[in-house]
C-alpha positions as CSV (number, residue, x, y, z in Angstrom):
1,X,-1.5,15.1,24.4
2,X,1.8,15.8,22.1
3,X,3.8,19.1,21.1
4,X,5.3,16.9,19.0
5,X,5.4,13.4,17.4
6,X,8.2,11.7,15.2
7,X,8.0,9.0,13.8
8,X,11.7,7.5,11.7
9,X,10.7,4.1,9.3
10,X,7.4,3.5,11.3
11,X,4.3,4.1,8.9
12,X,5.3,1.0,6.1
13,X,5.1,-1.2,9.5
14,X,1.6,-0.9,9.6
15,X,-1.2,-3.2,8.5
16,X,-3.6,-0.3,8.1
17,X,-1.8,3.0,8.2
18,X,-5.0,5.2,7.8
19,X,-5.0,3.5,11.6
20,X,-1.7,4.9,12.9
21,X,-2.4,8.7,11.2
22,X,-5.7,8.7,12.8
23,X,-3.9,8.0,16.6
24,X,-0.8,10.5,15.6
25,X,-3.4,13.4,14.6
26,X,-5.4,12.6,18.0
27,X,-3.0,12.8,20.3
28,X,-1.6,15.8,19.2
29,X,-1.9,19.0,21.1
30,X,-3.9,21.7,18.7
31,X,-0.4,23.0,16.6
32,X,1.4,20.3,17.3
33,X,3.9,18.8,14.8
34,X,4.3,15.7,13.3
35,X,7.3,14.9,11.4
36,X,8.2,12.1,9.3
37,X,10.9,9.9,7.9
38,X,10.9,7.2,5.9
39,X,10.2,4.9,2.8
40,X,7.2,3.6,1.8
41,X,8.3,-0.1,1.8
42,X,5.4,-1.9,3.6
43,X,6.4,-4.5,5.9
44,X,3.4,-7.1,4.7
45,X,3.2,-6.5,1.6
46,X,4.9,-9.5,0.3
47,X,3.4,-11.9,2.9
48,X,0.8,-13.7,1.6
49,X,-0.5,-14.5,4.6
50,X,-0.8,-11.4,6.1
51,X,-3.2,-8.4,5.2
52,X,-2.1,-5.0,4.9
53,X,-3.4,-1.8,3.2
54,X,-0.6,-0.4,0.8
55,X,-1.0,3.3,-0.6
56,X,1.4,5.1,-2.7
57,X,2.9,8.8,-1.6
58,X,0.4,10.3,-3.3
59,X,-2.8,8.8,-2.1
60,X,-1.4,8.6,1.4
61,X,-0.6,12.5,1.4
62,X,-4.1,13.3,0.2
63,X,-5.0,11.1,3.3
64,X,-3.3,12.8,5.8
65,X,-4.8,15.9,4.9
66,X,-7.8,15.0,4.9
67,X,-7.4,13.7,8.2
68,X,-6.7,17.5,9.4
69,X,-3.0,17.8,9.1
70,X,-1.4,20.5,7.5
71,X,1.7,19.8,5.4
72,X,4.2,22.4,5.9
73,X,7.8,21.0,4.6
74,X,7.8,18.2,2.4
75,X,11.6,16.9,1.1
76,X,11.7,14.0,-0.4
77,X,16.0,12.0,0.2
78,X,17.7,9.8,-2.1
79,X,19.9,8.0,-0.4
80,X,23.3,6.7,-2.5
81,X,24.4,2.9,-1.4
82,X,28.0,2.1,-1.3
């Protein structure tokens, strides 16, 4: 069990990532935290070969509460490239 779990560019690496909020809720203690950074660009979505489960922000938030977490701060960064 976790206080705490962060995870930087990790959930758009997932085939199913309904699969890898399930494991981060479960292996968090009871108030733990979970924060998040990254896009949404999933790593096998343009492999044709390969099958993966894409949701948008939207759906995946409504996910993640249904799941039992609790979303506290939500910022959303726009990065400038140079």
């Amino acid at each position: 069990m976790w206080d705490a779990v962060v995870t930087c560019f990790f959930l758009d690496t997932a085939r199913n990532v309904i699969q890898y909020i399930e494991l981060i809720y479960k292996i968090l203690k009871v108030g733990g935290v979970w924060i998040n950074l990254g896009p949404l660009c999933y790593h096998y979505a343009s492999s044709p070969t390969e099958f993966s489960v894409e949701f948008s922000w939207e759906e995946l938030k409504h996910m993640i509460t249904e799941i039992g977490f609790v979303i506290e701060v939500e910022k959303k960064l726009h990065f400038i490239n140079l």
